[in-house]
C-alpha positions, 0 to 999 in steps of 0.5 A: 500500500503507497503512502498516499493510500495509508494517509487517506485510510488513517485520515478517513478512519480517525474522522469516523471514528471522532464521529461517532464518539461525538455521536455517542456523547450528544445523544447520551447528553439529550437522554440525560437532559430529557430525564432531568428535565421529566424529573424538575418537570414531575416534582413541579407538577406534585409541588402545584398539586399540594399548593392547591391542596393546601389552597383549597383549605384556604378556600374553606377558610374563606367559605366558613367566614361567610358564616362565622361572622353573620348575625344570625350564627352570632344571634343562635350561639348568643341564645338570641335565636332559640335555632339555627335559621336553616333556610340560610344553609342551603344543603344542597348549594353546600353539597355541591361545593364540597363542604362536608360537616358544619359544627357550631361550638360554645365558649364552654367548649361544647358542640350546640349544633351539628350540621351534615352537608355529605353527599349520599354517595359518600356519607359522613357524620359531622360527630366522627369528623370533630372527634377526628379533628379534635382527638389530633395532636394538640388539636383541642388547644389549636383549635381554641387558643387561636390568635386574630379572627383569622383562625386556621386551617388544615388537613386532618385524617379520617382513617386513611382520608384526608379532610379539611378544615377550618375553624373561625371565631364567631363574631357579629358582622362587624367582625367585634368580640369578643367570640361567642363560639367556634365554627368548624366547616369540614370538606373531604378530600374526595376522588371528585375533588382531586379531579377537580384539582386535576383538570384545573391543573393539567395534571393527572394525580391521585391520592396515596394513603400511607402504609402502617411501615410509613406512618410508623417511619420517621425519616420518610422522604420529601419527595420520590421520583421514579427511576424511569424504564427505557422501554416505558414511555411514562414518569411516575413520582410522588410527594409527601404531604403532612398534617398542620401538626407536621405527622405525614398524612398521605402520598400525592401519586403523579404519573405524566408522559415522558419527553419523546425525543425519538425526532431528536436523536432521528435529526442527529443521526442525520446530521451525523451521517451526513457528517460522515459522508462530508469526512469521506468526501474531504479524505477523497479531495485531500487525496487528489490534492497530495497528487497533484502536488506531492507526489507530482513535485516528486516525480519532476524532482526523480526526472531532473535527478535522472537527467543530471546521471546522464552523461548528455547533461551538463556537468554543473547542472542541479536539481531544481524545482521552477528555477531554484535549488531545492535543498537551498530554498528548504534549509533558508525557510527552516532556518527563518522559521526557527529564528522568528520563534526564537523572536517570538518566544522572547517577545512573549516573555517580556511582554508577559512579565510586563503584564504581570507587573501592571496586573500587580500595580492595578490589583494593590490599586483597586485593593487599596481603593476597595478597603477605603471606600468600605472604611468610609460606608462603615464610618457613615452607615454604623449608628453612633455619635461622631466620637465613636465612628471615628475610631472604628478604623482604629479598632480593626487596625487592631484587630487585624494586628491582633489575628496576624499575631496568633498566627491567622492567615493573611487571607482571613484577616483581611476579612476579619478587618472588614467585620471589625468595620461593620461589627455594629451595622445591624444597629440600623434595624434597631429602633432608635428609641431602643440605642438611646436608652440601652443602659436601661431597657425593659425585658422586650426592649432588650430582647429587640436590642439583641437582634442587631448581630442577627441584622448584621449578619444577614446584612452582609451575607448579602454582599459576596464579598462580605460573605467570611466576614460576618464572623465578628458582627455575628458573634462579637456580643457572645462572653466566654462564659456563655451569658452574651447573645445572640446565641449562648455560645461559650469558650471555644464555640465563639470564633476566635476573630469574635473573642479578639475583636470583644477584647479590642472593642473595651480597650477602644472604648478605654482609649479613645480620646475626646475632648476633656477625658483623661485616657487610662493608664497601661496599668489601669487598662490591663486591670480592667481587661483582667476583671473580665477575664474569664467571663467576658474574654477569652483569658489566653487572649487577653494575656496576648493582647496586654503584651501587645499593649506593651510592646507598643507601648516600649516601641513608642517610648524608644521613638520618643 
C-alpha cells in the first residue's frame, strides 16, 4: 500500500471514528437532559398539586367566614335565636361545593349544633369528623387558643382520608368580640375533588394513603421520583404531604408522559451521517490534492535527478524545482522559521512579565481603593455619635494586628478587618428609641436590642464579598462564659476573630480620646481587661493582647 493510500485510510478512519464518539456523547447528553428535565418537570407538577391542596383549605377558610361572622350564627350561639335559621344553609348549594360537616361550638367548649352537608354517595357524620379533628395532636388547644379572627386551617385524617378544615371565631358582622363560639366547616378530600384539582391543573394525580411501615417511619422522604424504564414511555413520582401538626398524612401519586425525543436523536443521526459522508468526501479531495502536488513535485524532482546521471547533461547542472535549488530554498525557510520563534518566544516573555507587573500595580490599586471606600460606608452607615465612628478604623487596625499575631492567615484577616468595620451595622434595624436608652431597657426592649448581630449578619451575607466576614458582627456580643447573645455560645464555640475583636472593642472604648477625658493608664487598662477575664474574654487572649499593649507601648517610648 503507497503512502498516499495509508494517509487517506488513517485520515478517513480517525474522522469516523471522532464521529461517532461525538455521536455517542450528544445523544447520551439529550437522554440525560430529557430525564432531568421529566424529573424538575414531575416534582413541579406534585409541588402545584399540594399548593392547591393546601389552597383549597384556604378556600374553606374563606367559605366558613361567610358564616362565622353573620348575625344570625352570632344571634343562635348568643341564645338570641332559640335555632339555627336553616333556610340560610342551603344543603344542597353546600353539597355541591364540597363542604362536608358544619359544627357550631360554645365558649364552654361544647358542640350546640351539628350540621351534615355529605353527599349520599359518600356519607359522613359531622360527630366522627370533630372527634377526628379534635382527638389530633394538640388539636383541642389549636383549635381554641387561636390568635386574630383569622383562625386556621388544615388537613386532618379520617382513617386513611384526608379532610379539611377550618375553624373561625364567631363574631357579629362587624367582625367585634369578643367570640361567642367556634365554627368548624369540614370538606373531604374526595376522588371528585382531586379531579377537580386535576383538570384545573393539567395534571393527572391521585391520592396515596400511607402504609402502617410509613406512618410508623420517621425519616420518610420529601419527595420520590421514579427511576424511569427505557422501554416505558411514562414518569411516575410522588410527594409527601403532612398534617398542620407536621405527622405525614398521605402520598400525592403523579404519573405524566415522558419527553419523546425519538425526532431528536432521528435529526442527529442525520446530521451525523451526513457528517460522515462530508469526512469521506474531504479524505477523497485531500487525496487528489497530495497528487497533484506531492507526489507530482516528486516525480519532476526523480526526472531532473535522472537527467543530471546522464552523461548528455551538463556537468554543473542541479536539481531544481521552477528555477531554484531545492535543498537551498528548504534549509533558508527552516532556518527563518526557527529564528522568528526564537523572536517570538522572547517577545512573549517580556511582554508577559510586563503584564504581570501592571496586573500587580492595578490589583494593590483597586485593593487599596476597595478597603477605603468600605472604611468610609462603615464610618457613615454604623449608628453612633461622631466620637465613636471615628475610631472604628482604629479598632480593626487592631484587630487585624491582633489575628496576624496568633498566627491567622493573611487571607482571613483581611476579612476579619472588614467585620471589625461593620461589627455594629445591624444597629440600623434597631429602633432608635431602643440605642438611646440601652443602659436601661425593659425585658422586650432588650430582647429587640439583641437582634442587631442577627441584622448584621444577614446584612452582609448579602454582599459576596462580605460573605467570611460576618464572623465578628455575628458573634462579637457572645462572653466566654456563655451569658452574651445572640446565641449562648461559650469558650471555644465563639470564633476566635469574635473573642479578639470583644477584647479590642473595651480597650477602644478605654482609649479613645475626646475632648476633656483623661485616657487610662497601661496599668489601669490591663486591670480592667483582667476583671473580665474569664467571663467576658477569652483569658489566653487577653494575656496576648496586654503584651501587645506593651510592646507598643516600649516601641513608642524608644521613638520618643
Amino acid at each position: 500500500m503507497t503512502l498516499r493510500k495509508k494517509t487517506r485510510l488513517i485520515l478517513g478512519i480517525t474522522m469516523l471514528v471522532l464521529l461517532l464518539l461525538l455521536d455517542i456523547v450528544f445523544t447520551s447528553l439529550l437522554r440525560k437532559s430529557a430525564e432531568v428535565s421529566d424529573r424538575d418537570s414531575m416534582e413541579l407538577n406534585l409541588s402545584k398539586a399540594i399548593v392547591s391542596i393546601n389552597g383549597e383549605a384556604e378556600a374553606l377558610g374563606a367559605i366558613a367566614s361567610n358564616w362565622a361572622y353573620s348575625d344570625f350564627t352570632w344571634m343562635f350561639m348568643q341564645g338570641k335565636a332559640p335555632t339555627y335559621p336553616t333556610k340560610v344553609l342551603n344543603r344542597d348549594a353546600l353539597t355541591r361545593i364540597g363542604i362536608s360537616s358544619m359544627i357550631f361550638i360554645g365558649n364552654d367548649k361544647q358542640v350546640k349544633l351539628f350540621k351534615d352537608y355529605s353527599p349520599a354517595e359518600m356519607p359522613s357524620t359531622p360527630q366522627s369528623e370533630f372527634s377526628i379533628i379534635s382527638s389530633r395532636k394538640n388539636g383541642m388547644e389549636t383549635l381554641f387558643n387561636m390568635t386574630g379572627i383569622d383562625g386556621n386551617s388544615g388537613i386532618a385524617l379520617r382513617g386513611k382520608d384526608p379532610i379539611l378544615f377550618s375553624a373561625k371565631p364567631i363574631l357579629d358582622s362587624n367582625m367585634e368580640g369578643p367570640s361567642a363560639g367556634y365554627l368548624i366547616v369540614t370538606k373531604a378530600l374526595n376522588e371528585a375533588s382531586v379531579q377537580a384539582i386535576s383538570r384545573n391543573l393539567g395534571f393527572s394525580f391521585v391520592i396515596k394513603p400511607l402504609t402502617d411501615e410509613e406512618i410508623n417511619a420517621t425519616d420518610l422522604p420529601y419527595s420520590v421520583i421514579d427511576e424511569p424504564d427505557s422501554k416505558n414511555t411514562s414518569i411516575t413520582g410522588r410527594m409527601l404531604v403532612r398534617d398542620t401538626a407536621g405527622t405525614p398524612s398521605f402520598w400525592v401519586l403523579g404519573t405524566a408522559q415522558r419527553t419523546n425525543i425519538m425526532n431528536a436523536e432521528k435529526h442527529l443521526q442525520f446530521l451525523f451521517i451526513a457528517l460522515a459522508a462530508l469526512s469521506i468526501l474531504l479524505c477523497c479531495l485531500f487525496d487528489q490534492i497530495m497528487k497533484a502536488t506531492f507526489f507530482n513535485r516528486m516525480t519532476r524532482l526523480q526526472k531532473e535527478v535522472e537527467s543530471v546521471r546522464d552523461e548528455s547533461a551538463p556537468k554543473d547542472a542541479s536539481v531544481t524545482v521552477d528555477g531554484c535549488d531545492e535543498l537551498t530554498s528548504l534549509q533558508r525557510t527552516l532556518g527563518d522559521v526557527l529564528a522568528y520563534k526564537d523572536f517570538a518566544n522572547e517577545k512573549d516573555k517580556a511582554l508577559d512579565k510586563i503584564s504581570v507587573m501592571v496586573y500587580e500595580r492595578f490589583a494593590q490599586a483597586g485593593n487599596r481603593l476597595c478597603i477605603k471606600t468600605l472604611e468610609d460606608i462603615a464610618v457613615a452607615f454604623t449608628p453612633g455619635d461622631e466620637k465613636f465612628r471615628k475610631c472604628i478604623v482604629r479598632a480593626a487596625e487592631m484587630t487585624a494586628r491582633m489575628c496576624a499575631r496568633i498566627g491567622i492567615k493573611d487571607d482571613d484577616v483581611r476579612y476579619f478587618y472588614l467585620g471589625a468595620l461593620f461589627n455594629r451595622i445591624g444597629l440600623i434595624g434597631i429602633p432608635f428609641s431602643i440605642r438611646q436608652h440601652i443602659g436601661n431597657l425593659d425585658k422586650n426592649e432588650l430582647r429587640e436590642y439583641q437582634k442587631y448581630p442577627i441584622i448584621s449578619r444577614d446584612l452582609l451575607q448579602a454582599v459576596e464579598l462580605m460573605g467570611p466576614a460576618i464572623r465578628i458582627p455575628y458573634c462579637w456580643n457572645e462572653n466566654w462564659d456563655g451569658s452574651g447573645f445572640p446565641l449562648k455560645l461559650t469558650g471555644d464555640e465563639i470564633p476566635r476573630a469574635a473573642r479578639i475583636y470583644a477584647i479590642v472593642d473595651a480597650w477602644n472604648e478605654m482609649t479613645r480620646p475626646w475632648p476633656g477625658r483623661k485616657i487610662p493608664s497601661l496599668d489601669e487598662i490591663e486591670m480592667r481587661l483582667r476583671e473580665q477575664s474569664g467571663s467576658r474574654f477569652d483569658p489566653q487572649f487577653v494575656e496576648e493582647f496586654i503584651k501587645l499593649l506593651r510592646e507598643d507601648a516600649a516601641a513608642e517610648k524608644n521613638r520618643a
